[in-house]
N, C-alpha and C positions, 0 to 999 in steps of 0.2 A: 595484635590487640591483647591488651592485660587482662588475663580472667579474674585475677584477682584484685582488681580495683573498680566493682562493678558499677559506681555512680558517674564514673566517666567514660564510659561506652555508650551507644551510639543510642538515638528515641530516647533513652532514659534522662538526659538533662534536661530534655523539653517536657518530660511529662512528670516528673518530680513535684511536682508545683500543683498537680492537677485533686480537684478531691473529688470523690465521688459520694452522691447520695448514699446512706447508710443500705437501703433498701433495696438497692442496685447489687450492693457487693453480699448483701445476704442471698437473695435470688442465687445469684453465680454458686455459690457455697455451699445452698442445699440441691440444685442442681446436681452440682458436682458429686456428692455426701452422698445420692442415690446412686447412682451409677456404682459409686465403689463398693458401697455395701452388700450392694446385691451381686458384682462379683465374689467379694468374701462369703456370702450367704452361701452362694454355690459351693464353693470350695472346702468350706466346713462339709457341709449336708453329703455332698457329694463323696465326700471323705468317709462315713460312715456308710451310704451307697453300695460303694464300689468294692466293699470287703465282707457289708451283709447278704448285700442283695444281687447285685451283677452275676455273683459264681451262679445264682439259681438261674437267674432268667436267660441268662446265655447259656450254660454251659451242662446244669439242670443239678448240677452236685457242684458241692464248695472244696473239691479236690484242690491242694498245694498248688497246682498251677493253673487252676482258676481262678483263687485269689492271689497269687501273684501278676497274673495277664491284668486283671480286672485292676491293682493296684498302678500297674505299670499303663496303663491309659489313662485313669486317674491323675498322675503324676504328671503327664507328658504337658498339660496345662502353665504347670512351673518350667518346664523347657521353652515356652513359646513367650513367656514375660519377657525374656532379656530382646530377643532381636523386634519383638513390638516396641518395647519402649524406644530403641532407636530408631525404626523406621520411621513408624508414627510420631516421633519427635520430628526428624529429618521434615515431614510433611508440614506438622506445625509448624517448623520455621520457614517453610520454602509457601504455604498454602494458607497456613492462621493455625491460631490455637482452634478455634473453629470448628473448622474443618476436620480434624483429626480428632474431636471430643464425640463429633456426629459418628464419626466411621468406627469406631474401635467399638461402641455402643453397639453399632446395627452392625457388627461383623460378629460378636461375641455373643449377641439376643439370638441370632438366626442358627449358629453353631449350638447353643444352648437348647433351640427348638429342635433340630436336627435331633440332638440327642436322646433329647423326650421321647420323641419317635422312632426311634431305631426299633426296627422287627428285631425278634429273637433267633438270628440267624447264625450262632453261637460266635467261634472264634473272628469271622469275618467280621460280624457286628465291632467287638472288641477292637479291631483294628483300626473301621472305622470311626469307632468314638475316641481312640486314641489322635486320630488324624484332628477331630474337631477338638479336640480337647487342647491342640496344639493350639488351632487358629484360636480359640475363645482365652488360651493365656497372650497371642499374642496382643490380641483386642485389649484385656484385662491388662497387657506392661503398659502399651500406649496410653491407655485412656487413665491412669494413675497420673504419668508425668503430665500428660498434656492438661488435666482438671485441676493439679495443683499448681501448673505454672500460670492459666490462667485466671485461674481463683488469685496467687500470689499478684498478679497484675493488678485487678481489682482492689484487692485487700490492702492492697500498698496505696491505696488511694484513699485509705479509711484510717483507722483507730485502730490497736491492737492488730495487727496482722497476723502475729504468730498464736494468739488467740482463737481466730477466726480460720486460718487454716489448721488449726488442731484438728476442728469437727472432721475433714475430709479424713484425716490419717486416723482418727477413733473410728469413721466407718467401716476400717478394715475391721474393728472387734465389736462392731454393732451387728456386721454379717454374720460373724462367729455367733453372736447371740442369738440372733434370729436362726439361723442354721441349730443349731440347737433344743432352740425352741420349737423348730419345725419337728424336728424328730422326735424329741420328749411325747409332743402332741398326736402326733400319727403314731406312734405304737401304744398310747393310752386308747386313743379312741377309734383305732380301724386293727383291724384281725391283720396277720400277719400274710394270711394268703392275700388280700386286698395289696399290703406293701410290696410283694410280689407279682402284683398283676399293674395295677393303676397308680396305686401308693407313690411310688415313688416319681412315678411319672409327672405324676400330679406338681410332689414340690420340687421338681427341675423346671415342667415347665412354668410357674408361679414365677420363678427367677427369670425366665425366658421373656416372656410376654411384660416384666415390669423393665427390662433394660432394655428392651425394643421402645417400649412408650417412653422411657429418659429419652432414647436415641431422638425421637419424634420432640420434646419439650425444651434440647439443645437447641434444635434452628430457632426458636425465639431470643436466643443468647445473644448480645451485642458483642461481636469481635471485640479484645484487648484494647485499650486505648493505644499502649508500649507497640503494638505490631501494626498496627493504624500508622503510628509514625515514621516507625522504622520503614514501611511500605510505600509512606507518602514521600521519604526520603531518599528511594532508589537504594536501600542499601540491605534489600535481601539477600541474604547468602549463597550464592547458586549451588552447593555440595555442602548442606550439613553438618552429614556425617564424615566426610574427608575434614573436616576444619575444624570440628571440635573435637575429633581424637587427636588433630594435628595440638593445636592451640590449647587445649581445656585436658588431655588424657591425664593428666598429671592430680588436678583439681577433681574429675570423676574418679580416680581410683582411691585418693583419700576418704571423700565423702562416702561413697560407697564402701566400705573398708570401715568407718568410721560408724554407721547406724547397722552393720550388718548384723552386731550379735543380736538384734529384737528379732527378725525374721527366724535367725538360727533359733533361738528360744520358744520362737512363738508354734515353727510347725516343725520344729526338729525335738528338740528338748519337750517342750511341755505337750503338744497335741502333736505325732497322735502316741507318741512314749510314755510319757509318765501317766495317762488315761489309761493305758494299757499295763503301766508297775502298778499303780493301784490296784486296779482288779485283781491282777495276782498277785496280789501283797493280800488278799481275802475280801477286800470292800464290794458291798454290793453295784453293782451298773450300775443303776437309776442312781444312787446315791455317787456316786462319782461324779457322771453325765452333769448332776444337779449341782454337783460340788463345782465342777466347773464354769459352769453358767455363773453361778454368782461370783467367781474370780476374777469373770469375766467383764463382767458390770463393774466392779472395782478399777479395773484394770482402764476400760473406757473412762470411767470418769478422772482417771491419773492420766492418762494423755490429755485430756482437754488441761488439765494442770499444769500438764506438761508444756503446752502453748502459752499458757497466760507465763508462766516463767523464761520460757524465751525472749519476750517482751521485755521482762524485767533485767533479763542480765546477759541475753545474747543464749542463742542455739549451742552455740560449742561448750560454754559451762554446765551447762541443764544435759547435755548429751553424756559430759565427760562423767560427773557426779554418776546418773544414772546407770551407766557401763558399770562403773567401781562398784556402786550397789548390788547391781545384777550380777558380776563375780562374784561377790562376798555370800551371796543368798545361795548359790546354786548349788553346797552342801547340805542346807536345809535339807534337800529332798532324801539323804540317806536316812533321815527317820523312818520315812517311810508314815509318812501322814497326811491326812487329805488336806490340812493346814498349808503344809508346805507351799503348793501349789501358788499358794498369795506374794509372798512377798520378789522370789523373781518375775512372776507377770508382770506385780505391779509396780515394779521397779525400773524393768526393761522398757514398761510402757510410757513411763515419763519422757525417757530421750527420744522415743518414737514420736510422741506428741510436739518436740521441739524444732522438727526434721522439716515443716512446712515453710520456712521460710529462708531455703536453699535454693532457690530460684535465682536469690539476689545476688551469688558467689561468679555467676555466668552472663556475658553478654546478652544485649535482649535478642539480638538476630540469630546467636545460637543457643540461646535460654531453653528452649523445649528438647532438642535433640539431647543438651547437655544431662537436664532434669531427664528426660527420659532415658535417658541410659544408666544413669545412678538408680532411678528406681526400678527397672530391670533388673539389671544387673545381682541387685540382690537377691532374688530371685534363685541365682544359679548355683546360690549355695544351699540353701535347703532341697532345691530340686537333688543335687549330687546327692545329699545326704540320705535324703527317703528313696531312692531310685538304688541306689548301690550300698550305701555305708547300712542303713539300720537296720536294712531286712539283714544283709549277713551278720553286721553283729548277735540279731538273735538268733540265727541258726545256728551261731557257733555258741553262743551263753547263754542262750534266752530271753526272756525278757527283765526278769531278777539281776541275773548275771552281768547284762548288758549297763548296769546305771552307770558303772565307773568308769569305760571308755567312752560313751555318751555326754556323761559328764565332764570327762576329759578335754573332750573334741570341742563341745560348747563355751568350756573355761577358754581354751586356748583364741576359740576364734574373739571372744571378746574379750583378752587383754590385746589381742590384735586392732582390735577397735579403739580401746584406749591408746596403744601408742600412733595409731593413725589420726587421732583427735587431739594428742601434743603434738603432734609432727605438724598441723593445722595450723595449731595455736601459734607456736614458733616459728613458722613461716607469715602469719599475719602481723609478729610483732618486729619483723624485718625494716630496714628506711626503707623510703622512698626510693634511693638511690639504689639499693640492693636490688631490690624487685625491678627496677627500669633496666639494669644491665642483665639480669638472669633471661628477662622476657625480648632486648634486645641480643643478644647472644645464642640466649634459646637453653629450653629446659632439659 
């Protein structure tokens, strides 16, 4: 089968044709839009957590390798995205989009509650929040791929698609906001011993208890029309994952490779490094923290832009554009000014917001596993980077010292992304005949 001739694979010629009530594909959409924000919620919030507060309540002092431990469970969240997004794809294609939007939700609310909970039993504790923090990124890959490939089901049945799944991919920086706001508001308004005792309990479990209730407001969801077909057709795929690293591995490493500098930017580059070059550049916290949050809001609302111009001129131009821009800005930050911070956000944010309508590039029987493993996947580059690369870098330069190899590493991964997104393009404007022998012969 051609993955990259996606309107002639299998369910999708019968349901092409198909429209759906406007009201129908918005349900699905903010459905969806919850679920992911409030894993981002977590992930911010928790990001500032695990390096103010963990060292005390575990370990009772924020000694070097209590914030290290404490960062390094923290982190482990991002190691469990990539093999979620494939399994829980794998399920969606073998079980329903469904099905795997339910389980990744009430696998990541109940890891989430777990963690709330955790006694102060020092390093143990640590370990096992590392454990859950595993399973809650795996829940968090899965339930990315599987919301936007069934939201993309939906929305393909409507108006504006890439419009419409913009809003899921801006959830990722609607979390970030909220996470932010979460903590602006708890250290204004409760004592610091509280955020050491309940505090922080408080807004993990907030996140906990709203992704269990999404979990619970899924089963109202109407299964995909596209996996309806393909179901009613006998033509489930029995090994997912063998089939579309077999068939698709070629079309996943592009894609993935191609949107990877936003994730790199987002939690490698800008949060949680240059929050941290500010302050030591002299800027007050709050005033950073704040500077942020409205970057942030910019940033959201250029991804939804982001989508409405994929509409207009196709995903890969809105992607490519935005790459180039986001090179071109990420010198910016050697001024060393809170300004800085805007223009690669909200530049990177644009090709981010074009990324919802990658569904389409993948069969529908292997549509979820494919989708889920690209958005996994990227994942595993910011995880290496906060796990290994950026704490050493500041050990060995600091945090000053550190912008240039930072920078470096960032520049490079997203000219990588730009030549992964000609390599795309040029492969799209192949014949007909090219592509029937590469895929008959084999890639």
């Amino acid at each position: 089968m051609n993955d990259v001739e996606p309107h002639k694979n299998l369910g999708e010629k019968n349901m092409k044709s198909v429209k759906l009530p406007p009201r129908f594909i918005r349900a699905v959409i903010i459905l969806s839009t919850i679920g992911v924000a409030i894993h981002a919620y977590d992930l911010f919030a928790l990001g500032i957590i695990s390096t103010e507060i963990w060292p005390y309540v575990f370990f009772k002092k924020a000694t070097n390798s209590a914030i290290a431990l404490s960062i390094l469970a923290y982190a482990a969240v991002l190691a469990g995205r990539p093999l979620g997004g494939v399994v829980f794809g794998h399920f969606g294609d073998r079980l329903g989009r469904k099905f795997s939007m339910f389980w990744t939700l009430l696998i990541s609310g109940t890891a989430m509650l777990l963690i709330t909970l955790m006694p102060p039993i020092g390093i143990t504790a640590i370990i096992l929040i590392a454990v859950l923090r595993f399973i809650q990124g795996m829940g968090g890959g899965g339930n990315l791929g599987s919301s936007i490939v069934l939201s993309y089901e939906y929305a393909e049945k409507g108006e504006r698609a890439g419009y419409l799944l913009s809003f899921i991919l801006a959830s990722i920086i609607l979390g970030i906001i909220l996470g932010v706001l979460g903590v602006l508001i708890s250290e204004r308004l409760e004592s610091e011993a509280f955020l050491l005792t309940y505090g922080w309990r408080i807004l993990t479990g907030i996140g906990a208890v709203t992704v269990i209730l999404s979990a619970y407001l899924r089963t109202r969801i109407v299964e995909s029309l596209d996996f309806k077909e393909v179901l009613r057709s006998g033509e489930i795929e029995k090994n997912p994952i063998k089939t579309a690293f077999k068939k698709c591995w070629r079309n996943i490493i592009l894609i993935t490779l191609a949107i990877e500098y936003f994730p790199v930017i987002l939690n490698f580059l800008l949060y949680p490094y240059s929050i941290e070059l500010m302050e030591n550049s002299g800027y007050n916290e709050s005033i950073v923290t704040l500077t942020f949050l409205i970057a942030s809001i910019s940033a959201y609302a250029m991804t939804i832009v982001g989508g409405h111009l994929a509409d207009k001129y196709g995903w890969k131009k809105v992607v490519l554009l935005s790459a180039i821009g986001s090179l071109a800005s990420i010198p910016v930050l050697f001024i060393h000014s809170l300004f800085a911070l805007f223009p690669v956000y909200i530049l990177s944010s644009i090709g981010w917001g074009a990324m919802g309508v990658i569904p389409s590039t993948f069969a529908v029987n292997l549509r979820n596993t494919s989708t889920g493993a690209v958005f996994g996947l990227i994942s595993s580059f910011p995880a290496v980077l906060l796990i290994a690369v950026l704490p050493t870098l500041i050990s060995i330069y600091g945090v000053t010292g550190s912008l240039i190899p930072v920078s470096i590493i960032t520049s490079v991964i997203t000219i990588a992304s730009i030549m992964s997104i000609l390599s795309i393009v040029r492969r799209d404007k192949e014949s007909p005949a090219s592509r029937f022998l590469k895929t008959t012969i084999g890639e």
